[in-house]
ZAMARGU-4260 file (C-alpha; in steps of 0.2 Angstrom, whole numbers, plus 5000, padded with zeros to 4 digits):
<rodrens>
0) 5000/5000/5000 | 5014/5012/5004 | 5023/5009/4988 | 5005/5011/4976 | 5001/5028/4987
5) 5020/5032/4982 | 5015/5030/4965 | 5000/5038/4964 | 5006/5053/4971 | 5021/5052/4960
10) 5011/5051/4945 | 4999/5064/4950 | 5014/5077/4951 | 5021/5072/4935 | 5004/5076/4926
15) 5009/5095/4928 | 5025/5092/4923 | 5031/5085/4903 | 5049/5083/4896 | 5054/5038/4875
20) 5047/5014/4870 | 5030/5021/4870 | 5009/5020/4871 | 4999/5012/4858 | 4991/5026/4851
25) 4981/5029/4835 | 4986/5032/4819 | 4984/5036/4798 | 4995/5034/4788 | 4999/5051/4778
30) 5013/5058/4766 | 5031/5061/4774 | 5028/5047/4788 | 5017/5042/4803 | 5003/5052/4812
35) 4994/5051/4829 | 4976/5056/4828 | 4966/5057/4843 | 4951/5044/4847 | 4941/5050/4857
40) 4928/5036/4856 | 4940/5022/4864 | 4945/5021/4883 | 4959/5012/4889 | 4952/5005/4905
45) 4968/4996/4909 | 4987/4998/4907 | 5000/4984/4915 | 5017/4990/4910 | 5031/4980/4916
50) 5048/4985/4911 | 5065/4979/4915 | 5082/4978/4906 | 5078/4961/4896 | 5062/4964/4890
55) 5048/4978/4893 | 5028/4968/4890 | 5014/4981/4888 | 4996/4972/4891 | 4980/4984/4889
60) 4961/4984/4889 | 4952/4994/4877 | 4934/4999/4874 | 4924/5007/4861 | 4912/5017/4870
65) 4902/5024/4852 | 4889/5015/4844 | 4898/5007/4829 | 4913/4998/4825 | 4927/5007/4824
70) 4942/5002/4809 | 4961/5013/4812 | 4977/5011/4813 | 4986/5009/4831 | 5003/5014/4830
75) 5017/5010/4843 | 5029/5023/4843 | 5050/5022/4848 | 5060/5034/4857 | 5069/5045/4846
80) 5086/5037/4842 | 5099/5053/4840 | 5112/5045/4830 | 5127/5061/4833 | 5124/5056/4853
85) 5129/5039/4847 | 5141/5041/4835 | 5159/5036/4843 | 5148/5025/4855 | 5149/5006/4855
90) 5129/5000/4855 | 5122/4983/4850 | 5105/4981/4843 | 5094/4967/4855 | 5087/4962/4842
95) 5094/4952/4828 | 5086/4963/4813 | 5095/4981/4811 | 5077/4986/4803 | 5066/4977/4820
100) 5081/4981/4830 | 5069/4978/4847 | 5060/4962/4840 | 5045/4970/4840 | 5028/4959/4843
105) 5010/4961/4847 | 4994/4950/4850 | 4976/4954/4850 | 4965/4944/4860 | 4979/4933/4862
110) 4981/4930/4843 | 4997/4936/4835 | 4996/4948/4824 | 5009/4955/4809 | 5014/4974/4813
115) 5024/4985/4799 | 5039/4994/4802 | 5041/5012/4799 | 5058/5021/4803 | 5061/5039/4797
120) 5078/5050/4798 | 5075/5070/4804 | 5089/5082/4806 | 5086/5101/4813 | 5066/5098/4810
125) 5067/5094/4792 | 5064/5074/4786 | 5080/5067/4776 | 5073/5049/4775 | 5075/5050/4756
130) 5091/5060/4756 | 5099/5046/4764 | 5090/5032/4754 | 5097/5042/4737 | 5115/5037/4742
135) 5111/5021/4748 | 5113/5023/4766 | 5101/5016/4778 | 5092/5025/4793 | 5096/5012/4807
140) 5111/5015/4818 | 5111/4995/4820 | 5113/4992/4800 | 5131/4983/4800 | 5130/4992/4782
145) 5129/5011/4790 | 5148/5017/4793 | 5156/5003/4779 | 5144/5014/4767 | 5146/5031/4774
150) 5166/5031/4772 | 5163/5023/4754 | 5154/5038/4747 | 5162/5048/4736 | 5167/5065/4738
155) 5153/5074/4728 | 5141/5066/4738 | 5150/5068/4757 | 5151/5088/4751 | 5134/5088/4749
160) 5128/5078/4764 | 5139/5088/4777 | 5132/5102/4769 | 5116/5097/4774 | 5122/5095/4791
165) 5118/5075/4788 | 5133/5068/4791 | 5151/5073/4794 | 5169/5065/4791 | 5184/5071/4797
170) 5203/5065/4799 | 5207/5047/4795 | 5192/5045/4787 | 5183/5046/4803 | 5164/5049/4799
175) 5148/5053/4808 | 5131/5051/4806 | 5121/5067/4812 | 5103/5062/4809 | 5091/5056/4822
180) 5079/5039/4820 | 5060/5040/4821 | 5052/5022/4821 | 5035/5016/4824 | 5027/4999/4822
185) 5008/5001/4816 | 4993/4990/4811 | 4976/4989/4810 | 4963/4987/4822 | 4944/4984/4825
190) 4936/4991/4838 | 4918/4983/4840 | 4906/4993/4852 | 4905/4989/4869 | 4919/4977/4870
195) 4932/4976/4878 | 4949/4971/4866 | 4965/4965/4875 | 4982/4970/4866 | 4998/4964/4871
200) 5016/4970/4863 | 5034/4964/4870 | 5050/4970/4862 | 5067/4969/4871 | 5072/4986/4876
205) 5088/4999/4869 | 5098/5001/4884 | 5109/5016/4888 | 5123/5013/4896 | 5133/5024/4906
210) 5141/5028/4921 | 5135/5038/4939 | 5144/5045/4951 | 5146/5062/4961 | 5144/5074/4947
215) 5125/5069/4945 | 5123/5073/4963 | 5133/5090/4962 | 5124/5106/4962 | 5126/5108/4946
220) 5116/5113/4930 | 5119/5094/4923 | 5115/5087/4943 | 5101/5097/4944 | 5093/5093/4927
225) 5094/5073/4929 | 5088/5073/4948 | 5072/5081/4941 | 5073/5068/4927 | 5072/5054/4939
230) 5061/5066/4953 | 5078/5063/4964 | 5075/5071/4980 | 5084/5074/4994 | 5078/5056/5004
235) 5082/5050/4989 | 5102/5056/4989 | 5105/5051/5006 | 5099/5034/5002 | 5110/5032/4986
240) 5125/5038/4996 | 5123/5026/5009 | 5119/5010/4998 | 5132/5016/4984 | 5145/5021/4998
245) 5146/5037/4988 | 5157/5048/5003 | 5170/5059/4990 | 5169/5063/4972 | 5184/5054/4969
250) 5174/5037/4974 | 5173/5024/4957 | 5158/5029/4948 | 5146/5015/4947 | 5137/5007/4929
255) 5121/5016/4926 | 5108/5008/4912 | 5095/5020/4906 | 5079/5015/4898 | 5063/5026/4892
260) 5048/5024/4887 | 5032/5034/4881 | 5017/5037/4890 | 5010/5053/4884 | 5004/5046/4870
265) 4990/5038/4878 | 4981/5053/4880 | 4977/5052/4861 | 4961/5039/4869 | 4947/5045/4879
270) 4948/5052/4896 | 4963/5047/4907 | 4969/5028/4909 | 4956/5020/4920 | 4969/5010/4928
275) 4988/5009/4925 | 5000/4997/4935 | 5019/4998/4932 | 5032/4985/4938 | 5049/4990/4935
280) 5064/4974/4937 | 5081/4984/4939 | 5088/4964/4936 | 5098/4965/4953 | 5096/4966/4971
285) 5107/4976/4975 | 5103/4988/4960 | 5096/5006/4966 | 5081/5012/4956 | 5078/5030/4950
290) 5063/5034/4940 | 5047/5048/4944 | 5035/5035/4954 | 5039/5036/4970 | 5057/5036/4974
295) 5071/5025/4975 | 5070/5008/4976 | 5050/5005/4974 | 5049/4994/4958 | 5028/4994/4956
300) 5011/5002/4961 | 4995/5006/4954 | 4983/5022/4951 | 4969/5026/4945 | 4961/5040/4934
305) 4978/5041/4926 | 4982/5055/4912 | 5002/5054/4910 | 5011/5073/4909 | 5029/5066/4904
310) 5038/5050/4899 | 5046/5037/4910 | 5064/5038/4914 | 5070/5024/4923 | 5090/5024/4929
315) 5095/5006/4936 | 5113/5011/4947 | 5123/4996/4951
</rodrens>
């Protein structure tokens, strides 16, 4: 009880605030790539989100409250993959496809069901999908074809994509990719009225990886920034300082995995998630877990009447 009121106040405070795996949400298909419509004639009446490391499983409950059947297209939006962030960074797909790089897959009413793929590439606002696609490069960071491509382009064409602010090489034919990825699974779904439909997606999370220490707890525009990320208080310090052993900044810093997922989306249905219950495995015992629900170290809770106001940023410290 005292980690669900934890959350619900924790969610609560996060509907005023706002800042990326994501809500289903739905969707048309229109020139230049993937849109979210609103819906307003569908409820979710139930979200169970359970997210860890290994594999995040999304299971909800949604209802057509009109009096006909409803035909769209549900899309699952990605986070936004920023490819310069990334560029001198070792990363490894989980999945096995560069393309379905997070093995994407969804069942409705328990019966599997085929989603499409779209992945789009954006830099400074403007789409370059087809700008990439016109020199043979691909949009997925986890191509194994991306950088031997890259460095094989001829000069004309890397003048004219670093002009363009796409990509850029330097010395010893050092290159990088400057674009950032846009993905989204989609399908289409019926909505019958009055009942209730069950969708369930899986895919195996893209984790950051990174390293914490003092500096995120300094006073500091960097500290300050990722303590409000996570909705790190000051309870919440002295607890990662007695359990990490954090005394002096020169301490070892400690591995830190970061995941993301989207929940504003779900505000494209009608009226506010009736109920949503999040379980979050940091994969360790002796892990500390930072996200906005609640605090460290409370992994799952429940509330009701839920309309998300930012994403979820989880930080897993071992």
């Amino acid at each position: 009880m005292r980690g669900r009121a934890a959350l619900a106040a924790a969610l609560l405070a996060a509907v005023a605030g706002g800042p990326a795996s994501a809500n289903d949400s739905t969707a048309v298909l229109a020139a230049g790539g993937l849109v979210l419509t609103r819906q307003a004639a569908i409820a979710m009446e139930r979200e169970d989100l359970s997210v860890s490391p290994r594999e995040v499983v999304v299971r909800y409950r949604f209802r057509n409250t009109g009096p006909a059947a409803i035909r769209s297209v549900v899309a699952f939006p990605l986070p936004e993959i920023d490819l310069s962030q990334l560029a001198e960074t070792p990363i490894t797909a989980p999945g096995a496809d560069p393309d379905d790089f997070v093995d994407f897959r969804v069942a409705v009413d328990g019966v599997a069901v085929p989603a499409r793929l779209e992945m789009r590439a954006w830099r400074d606002g403007r789409e370059v999908t087809e700008r990439l696609r016109a020199h043979g490069l691909p949009v997925s960071r986890f191509h194994p074809e991306l950088y031997p491509r890259l460095k094989a382009q001829p000069q004309a064409a890397r003048d004219a994509l670093s002009a363009a602010g796409i990509a850029a090489w330097e010395a010893h034919d050092n290159v990088y990719p400057l674009w950032t990825m846009r993905a989204a699974y989609h399908w289409e779904q019926e909505f019958p009225p009055g009942r209730a439909v069950e969708v369930e997606h899986r895919y195996r999370p893209v984790v950051g990886e990174g390293w914490f220490g003092e500096y995120l707890l300094a006073d500091s525009d960097e500290g300050r920034k990722w303590r409000a990320d996570h909705c790190v208080d000051a309870a919440d310090l002295a607890r990662l300082r007695a359990k990490l052993a954090l005394t002096t900044p020169m301490d070892p810093y400690r591995r830190m995995r970061s995941l993301e997922y989207v929940l504003t989306t779900a505000r494209n249905w009608q009226g506010p998630i009736g109920t949503f219950r999040l379980h979050i495995d940091p994969g360790s015992d002796t892990a500390v877990l930072l996200t906005c629900r609640g605090g460290a170290g409370e992994g799952e809770g429940e509330v009701t009447g839920f309309v998300p106001g930012r994403e979820l940023l989880v930080a897993i410290v071992e």
